[in-house]
C-alpha positions as CSV (number, residue, x, y, z in Angstrom):
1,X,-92.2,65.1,-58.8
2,X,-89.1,63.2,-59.8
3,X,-88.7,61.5,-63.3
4,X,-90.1,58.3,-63.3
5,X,-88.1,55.4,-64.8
6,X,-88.1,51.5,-65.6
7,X,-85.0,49.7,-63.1
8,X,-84.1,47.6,-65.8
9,X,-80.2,46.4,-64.7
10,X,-77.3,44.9,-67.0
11,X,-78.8,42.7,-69.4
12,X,-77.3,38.8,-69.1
13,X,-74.7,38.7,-72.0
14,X,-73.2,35.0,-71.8
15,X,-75.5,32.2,-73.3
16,X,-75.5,30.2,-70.4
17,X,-77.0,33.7,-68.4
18,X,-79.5,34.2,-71.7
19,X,-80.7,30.2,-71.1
20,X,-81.4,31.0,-67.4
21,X,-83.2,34.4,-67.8
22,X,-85.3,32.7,-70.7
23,X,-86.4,29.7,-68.7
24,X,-87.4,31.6,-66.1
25,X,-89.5,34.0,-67.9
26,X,-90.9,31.0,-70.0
27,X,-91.7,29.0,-66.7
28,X,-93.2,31.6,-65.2
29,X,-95.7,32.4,-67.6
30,X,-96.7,29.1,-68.2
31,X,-97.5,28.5,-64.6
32,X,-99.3,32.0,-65.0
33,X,-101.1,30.8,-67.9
34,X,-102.6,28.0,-66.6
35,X,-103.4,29.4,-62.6
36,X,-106.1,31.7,-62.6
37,X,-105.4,32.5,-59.0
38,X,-102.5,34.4,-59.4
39,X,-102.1,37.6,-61.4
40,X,-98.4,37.3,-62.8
41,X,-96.6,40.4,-64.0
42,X,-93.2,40.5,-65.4
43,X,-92.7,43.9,-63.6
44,X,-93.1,45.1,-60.1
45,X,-94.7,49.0,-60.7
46,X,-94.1,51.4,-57.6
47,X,-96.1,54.1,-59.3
48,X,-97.9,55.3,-56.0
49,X,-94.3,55.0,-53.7
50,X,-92.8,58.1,-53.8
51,X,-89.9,56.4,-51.8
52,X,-88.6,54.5,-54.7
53,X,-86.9,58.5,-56.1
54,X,-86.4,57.4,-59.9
55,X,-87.4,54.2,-60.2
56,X,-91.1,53.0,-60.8
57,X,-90.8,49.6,-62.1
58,X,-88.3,46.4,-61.8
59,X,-87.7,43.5,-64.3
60,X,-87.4,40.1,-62.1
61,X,-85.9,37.5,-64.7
62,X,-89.0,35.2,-63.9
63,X,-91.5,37.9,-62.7
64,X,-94.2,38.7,-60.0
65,X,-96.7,36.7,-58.6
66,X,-99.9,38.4,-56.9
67,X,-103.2,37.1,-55.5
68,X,-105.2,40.5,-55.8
69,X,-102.7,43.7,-55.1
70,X,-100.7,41.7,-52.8
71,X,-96.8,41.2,-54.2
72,X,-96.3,37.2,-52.6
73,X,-93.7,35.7,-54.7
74,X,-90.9,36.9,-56.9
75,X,-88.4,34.8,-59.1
76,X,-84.7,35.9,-59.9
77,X,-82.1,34.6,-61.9
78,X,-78.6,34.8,-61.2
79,X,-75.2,33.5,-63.5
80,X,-71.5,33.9,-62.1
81,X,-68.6,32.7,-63.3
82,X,-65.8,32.7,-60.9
83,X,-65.4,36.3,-61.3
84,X,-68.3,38.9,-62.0
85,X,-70.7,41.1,-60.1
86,X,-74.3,39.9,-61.4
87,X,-75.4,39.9,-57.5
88,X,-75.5,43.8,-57.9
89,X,-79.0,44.1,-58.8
90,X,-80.5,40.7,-56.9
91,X,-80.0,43.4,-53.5
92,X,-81.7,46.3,-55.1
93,X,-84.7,44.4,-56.5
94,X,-85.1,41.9,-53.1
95,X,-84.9,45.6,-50.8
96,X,-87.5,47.3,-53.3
97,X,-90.0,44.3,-53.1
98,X,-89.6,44.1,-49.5
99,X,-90.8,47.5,-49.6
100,X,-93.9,46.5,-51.3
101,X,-95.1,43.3,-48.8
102,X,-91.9,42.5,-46.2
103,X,-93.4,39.0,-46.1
104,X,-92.6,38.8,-49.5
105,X,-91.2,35.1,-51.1
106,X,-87.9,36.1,-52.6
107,X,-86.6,32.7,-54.8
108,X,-83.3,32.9,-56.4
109,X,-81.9,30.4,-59.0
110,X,-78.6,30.6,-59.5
111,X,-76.4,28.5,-62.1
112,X,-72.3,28.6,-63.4
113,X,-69.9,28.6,-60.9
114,X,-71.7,27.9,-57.8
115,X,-69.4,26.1,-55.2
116,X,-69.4,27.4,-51.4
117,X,-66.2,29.5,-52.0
118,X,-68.1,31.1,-55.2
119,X,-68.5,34.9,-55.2
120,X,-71.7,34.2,-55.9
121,X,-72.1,32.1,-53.0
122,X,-70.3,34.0,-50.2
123,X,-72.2,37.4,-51.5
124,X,-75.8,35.9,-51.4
125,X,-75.8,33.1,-48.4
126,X,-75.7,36.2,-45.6
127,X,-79.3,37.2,-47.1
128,X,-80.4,33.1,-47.2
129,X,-79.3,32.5,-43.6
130,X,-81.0,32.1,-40.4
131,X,-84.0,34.9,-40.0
132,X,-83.4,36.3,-44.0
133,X,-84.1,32.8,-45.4
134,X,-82.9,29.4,-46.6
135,X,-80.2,27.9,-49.1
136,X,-81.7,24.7,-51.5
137,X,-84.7,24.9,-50.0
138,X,-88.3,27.0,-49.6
139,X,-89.4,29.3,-47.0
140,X,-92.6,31.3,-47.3
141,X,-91.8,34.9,-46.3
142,X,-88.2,34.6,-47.0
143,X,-85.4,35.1,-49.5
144,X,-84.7,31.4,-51.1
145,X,-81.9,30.7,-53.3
146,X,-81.4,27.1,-55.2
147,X,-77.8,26.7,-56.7
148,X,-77.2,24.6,-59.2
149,X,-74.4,24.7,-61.9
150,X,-77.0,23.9,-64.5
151,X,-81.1,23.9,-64.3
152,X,-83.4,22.0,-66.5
153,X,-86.7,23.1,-67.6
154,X,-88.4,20.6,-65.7
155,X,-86.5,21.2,-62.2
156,X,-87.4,25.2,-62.3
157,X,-91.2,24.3,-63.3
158,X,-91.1,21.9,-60.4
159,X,-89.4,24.1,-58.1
160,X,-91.3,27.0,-59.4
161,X,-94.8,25.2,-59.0
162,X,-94.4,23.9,-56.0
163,X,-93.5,27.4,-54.1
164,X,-96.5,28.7,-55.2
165,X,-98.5,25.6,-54.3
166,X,-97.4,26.1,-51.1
167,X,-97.8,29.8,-50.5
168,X,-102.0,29.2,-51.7
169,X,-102.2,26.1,-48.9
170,X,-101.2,29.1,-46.2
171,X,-103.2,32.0,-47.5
C-alpha cells in the first residue's frame, strides 16, 4: 500500500493570486450554501484509486461540485505575470479529475498578465481548443478557461452560477 498524501501545490504568494484563490473559494461556498442539489467539497479524495500512487486528495482553488458521487464541475484559479509557471498544477489536477468522471466540467479563471502571447495563454489554450474545450466561454464536459486581467466578485458568482445552472438543465 503506498503512503497516502494530500496534492496540495505551491501556495499563491502575490496578493493579486491570494485575491483570486479567496474569491473563488468564497464564491464557491456560497453557491454551495444556498444549492441543496449539489454536494460541494473543497477537495477531490481518490481514496479508493489505487492509480493516483501517492496522492489521495487535490485542493481546486474554488472546489468540487457533485450531484451524489458523481465529480461534474471543478473550479481553478490561475495568476501569471509575464513570467512564472503557476500552470504546473492546473494539468495535474484537470488529468486526475478526468480520471474520476472524463465528462468532467473543468472551468479555469485566470487573471494578471493574460494577453494571447501570455505564457499563460499559449500553455493553457492547447487544452481549451477544439475537442478539449473552449476559451471565454462554457462547455459542459469540457475544460473552460475565462481570462481576465482582473475578476470581480460579482462576474465569478455570475460565471460560476450560471455553469452550474446549466450543467442541472442537462442532467
Amino acid at each position: 500500500m503506498s503512503n497516502k498524501r494530500g496534492g496540495k501545490g505551491a501556495v499563491a504568494s502575490t496578493e493579486e493570486s491570494v485575491y483570486l484563490d479567496n474569491l473563488l473559494k468564497e464564491t464557491s461556498q456560497k453557491i454551495a450554501n444556498n444549492n441543496k442539489r449539489f454536494r460541494f467539497s473543497s477537495r477531490i479524495y481518490f481514496n479508493d484509486n489505487d492509480s493516483m500512487g501517492t496522492i489521495n486528495y487535490i485542493i481546486p482553488d474554488g472546489g468540487a461540485f457533485y450531484i451524489g458521487d458523481k465529480l461534474l464541475a471543478v473550479f481553478e484559479a490561475k495568476k501569471q505575470g509575464p513570467r512564472g509557471n503557476a500552470i504546473e498544477r492546473w494539468y495535474k489536477n484537470n488529468a486526475w479529475c478526468r480520471l474520476i468522471n472524463k465528462d468532467v466540467s473543468y472551468i479555469t479563471f485566470c487573471s494578471g498578465y493574460v494577453e494571447k502571447d501570455s505564457p499563460l495563454y499559449r500553455i493553457l489554450y492547447p487544452f481549451h481548443n477544439g475537442d478539449l474545450g473552449i476559451v471565454d466561454s462554457f462547455s459542459k464536459g469540457k475544460n473552460s478557461v475565462y481570462f481576465q486581467e482582473y475578476w470581480t466578485a460579482q462576474e465569478v458568482k455570475d460565471i460560476m452560477q450560471e455553469i452550474l445552472d446549466e450543467i442541472v438543465e442537462q442532467i
